[in-house]
N, C-alpha and C positions, 0 to 999 in steps of 0.2 A: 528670580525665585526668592521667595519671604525666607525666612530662618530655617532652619533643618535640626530636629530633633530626636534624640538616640537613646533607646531605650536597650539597656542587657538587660534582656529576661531569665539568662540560666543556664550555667557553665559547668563543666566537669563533672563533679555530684550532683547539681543541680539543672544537668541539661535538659532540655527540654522535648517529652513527647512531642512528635511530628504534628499530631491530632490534635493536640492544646494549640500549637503555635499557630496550626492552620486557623482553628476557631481563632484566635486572637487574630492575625491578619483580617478575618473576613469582619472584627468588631471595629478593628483600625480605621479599616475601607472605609465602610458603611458613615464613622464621623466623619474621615477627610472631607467625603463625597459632600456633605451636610454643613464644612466648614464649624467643626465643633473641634478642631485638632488640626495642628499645624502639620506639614510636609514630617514624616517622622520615618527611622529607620530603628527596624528592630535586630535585634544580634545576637545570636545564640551560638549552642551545639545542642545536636541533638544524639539521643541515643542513636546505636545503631538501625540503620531502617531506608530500603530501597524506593524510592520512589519513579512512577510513570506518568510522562507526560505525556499529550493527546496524541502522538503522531509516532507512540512507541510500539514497537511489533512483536509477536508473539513470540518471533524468533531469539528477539534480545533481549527476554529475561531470563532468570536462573533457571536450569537445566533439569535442580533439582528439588522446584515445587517451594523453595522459602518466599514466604509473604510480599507481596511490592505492595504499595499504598497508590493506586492512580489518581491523579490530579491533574485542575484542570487549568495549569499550566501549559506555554507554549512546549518544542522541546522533545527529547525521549530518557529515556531509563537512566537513574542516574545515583548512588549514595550517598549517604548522609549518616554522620557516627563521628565518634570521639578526635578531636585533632584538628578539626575543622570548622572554618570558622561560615557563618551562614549570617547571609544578610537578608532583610525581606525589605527593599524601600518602596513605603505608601506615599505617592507622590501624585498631586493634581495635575494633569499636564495640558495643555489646549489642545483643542479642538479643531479638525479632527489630527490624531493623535498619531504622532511619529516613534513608530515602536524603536524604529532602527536608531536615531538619534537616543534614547533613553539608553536602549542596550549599549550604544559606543560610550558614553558618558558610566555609567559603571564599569565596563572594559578598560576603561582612561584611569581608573580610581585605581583600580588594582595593580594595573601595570607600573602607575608609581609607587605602591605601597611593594612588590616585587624588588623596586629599583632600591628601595630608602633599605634594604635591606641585603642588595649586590648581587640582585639576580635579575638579569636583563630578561625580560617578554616580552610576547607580542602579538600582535592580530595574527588568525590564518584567512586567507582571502572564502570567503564559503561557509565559514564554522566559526561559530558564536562561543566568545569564553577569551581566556586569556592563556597563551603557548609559551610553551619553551621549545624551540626550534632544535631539530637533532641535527645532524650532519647531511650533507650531500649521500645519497642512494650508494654512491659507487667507493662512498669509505666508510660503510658502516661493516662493522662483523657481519661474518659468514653466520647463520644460523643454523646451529645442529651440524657447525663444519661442514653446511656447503656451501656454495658458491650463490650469491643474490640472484644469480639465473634462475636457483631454481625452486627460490620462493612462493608456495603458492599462494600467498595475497596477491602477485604480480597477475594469476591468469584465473584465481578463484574468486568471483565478486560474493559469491555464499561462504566461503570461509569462514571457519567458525575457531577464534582462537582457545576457546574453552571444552577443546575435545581435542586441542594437538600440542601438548606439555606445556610445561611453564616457560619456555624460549620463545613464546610468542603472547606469554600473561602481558596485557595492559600495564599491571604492577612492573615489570620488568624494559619497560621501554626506555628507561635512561642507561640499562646496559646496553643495547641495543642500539643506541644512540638515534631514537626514532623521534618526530614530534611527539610532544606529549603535553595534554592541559592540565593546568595549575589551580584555574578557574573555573567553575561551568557557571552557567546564566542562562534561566531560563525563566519568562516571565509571561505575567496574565495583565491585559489592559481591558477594566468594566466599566463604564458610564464615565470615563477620560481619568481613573486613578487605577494605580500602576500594584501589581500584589506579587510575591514571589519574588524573585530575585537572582543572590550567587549564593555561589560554594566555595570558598578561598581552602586548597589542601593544606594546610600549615606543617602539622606532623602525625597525620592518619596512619593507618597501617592500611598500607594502599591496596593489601590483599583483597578486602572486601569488592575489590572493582572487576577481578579476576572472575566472577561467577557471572557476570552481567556484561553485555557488549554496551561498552558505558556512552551513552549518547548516541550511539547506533553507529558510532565510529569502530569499522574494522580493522584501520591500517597504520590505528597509530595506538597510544599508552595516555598515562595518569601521571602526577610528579607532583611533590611537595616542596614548598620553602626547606625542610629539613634536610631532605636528601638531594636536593640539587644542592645544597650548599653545605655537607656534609659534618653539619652542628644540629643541636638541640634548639631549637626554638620552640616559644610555646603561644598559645591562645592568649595567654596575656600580655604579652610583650608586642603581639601582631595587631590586637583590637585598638589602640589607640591612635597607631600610623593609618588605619585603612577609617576610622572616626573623620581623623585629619583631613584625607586626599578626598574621602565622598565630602565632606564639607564642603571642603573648596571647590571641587568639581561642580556639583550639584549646585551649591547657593551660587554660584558666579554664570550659571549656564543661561545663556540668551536664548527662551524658551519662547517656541518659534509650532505652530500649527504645521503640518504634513501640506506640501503641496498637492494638490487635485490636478491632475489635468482634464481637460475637459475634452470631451468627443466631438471632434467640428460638426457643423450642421452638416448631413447631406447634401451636395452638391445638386442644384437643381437641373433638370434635364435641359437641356438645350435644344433641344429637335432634330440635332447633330444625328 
């Protein structure tokens, strides 16, 4: 992969409308696509503002009617707001196009820019993003002082943690000692270049996730660089370690087409 170029469009005060950022991706695209602009990563925050990807259910927006922006991103329900650092990498990939190799290779970026800062992550086998692992099931707190028996995430696949108190808020899974992601990833591939991206939580107020079953996951939580590691870190201090690791990751990746397999011919009859 050729050079890899990084634009901040707009932090803090100047974060950036969803709407804007989206039009600007789709102007990115449309040069990659055309070879008028090299492999580029754009990096923001944006205001507060819920977003839904194609595969998000009715069930797992807010409860109570606040706006979601749908997009047609892979993915489902997911926020975006102050503290958090957002990546969108436009990247040309071959043909045809190996969505899962793109997605591990940003997973890879993050989980060392997690590490360059002493908080271990990691894949979950099934679920896209980057984790902080909680503890084994059988040593985690009683919830509401009972007993993990009698959990109803254990026997309710409808569970809705947003109508059974804050003991079960998303925000609240590092007491809990539940998995919980650090990172979402969710991404669009049009005519082999790559739009959308992550969500790195750096130091959000993770409450915003509590209204929404964030990714359509019901049986785990959300978690920040700040509060797994119980300091202040900020969006500026975080943007030029995760610069670094997509650098390196991305410009060094041996970028390689999706294998196809092929459907054997039909076996011809024998007269057997």
């Amino acid at each position: 992969m050729g050079e890899l170029r990084f634009v901040r469009m707009g932090f803090g005060d100047e974060a950036v409308d969803y709407q804007v950022a989206w039009d600007e991706q789709r102007r990115v695209h449309a040069a990659r696509f055309a070879d008028e602009v090299p492999d580029t990563v754009i990096l923001l925050e944006h205001p507060p503002v819920y977003t839904a990807g194609r595969r998000t259910e009715d069930s797992e927006r807010p409860l109570d009617g606040t706006p979601v922006i749908d997009v047609d991103r892979g993915g489902k329900i997911t926020w975006h707001g102050p503290g958090q650092l957002v990546g969108y990498p436009i990247q040309k990939l071959p043909r045809p196009v190996d969505v899962v190799a793109h997605v591990r290779r940003l997973e890879e970026a993050l989980i060392r820019t997690c590490a360059e800062f002493g908080l271990a992550t990691t894949r979950v086998e099934g679920r896209s993003g980057v984790w902080v692992l909680g503890d084994p099931v059988e040593r985690r707190p009683a919830l509401g002082g009972l007993s993990l028996d009698f959990d109803p995430r254990l026997t309710d696949d409808e569970f809705d943690p947003r109508l059974n108190g804050p003991e079960y808020a998303p925000s609240n899974a590092g007491q809990r000692r539940e998995d919980r992601k650090i990172a979402a990833i969710g991404i669009r591939v049009a005519k082999g270049v790559t739009m959308h991206g992550f969500a790195l939580n750096v130091n959000p107020d993770n409450k915003w996730f509590d209204k929404i079953i964030p990714c359509g996951i019901r049986d785990a939580g959300v978690a920040s660089l700040a509060n797994e590691l119980g300091r202040d870190i900020t969006i500026q201090e975080v943007l030029p370690v995760v610069e670094r690791h997509l650098k390196d990751v991305l410009e060094n990746a041996e970028l390689k087409p999706r294998v196809v397999e092929k459907t054997p011919a039909a076996a011809t009859a024998s007269g057997v």
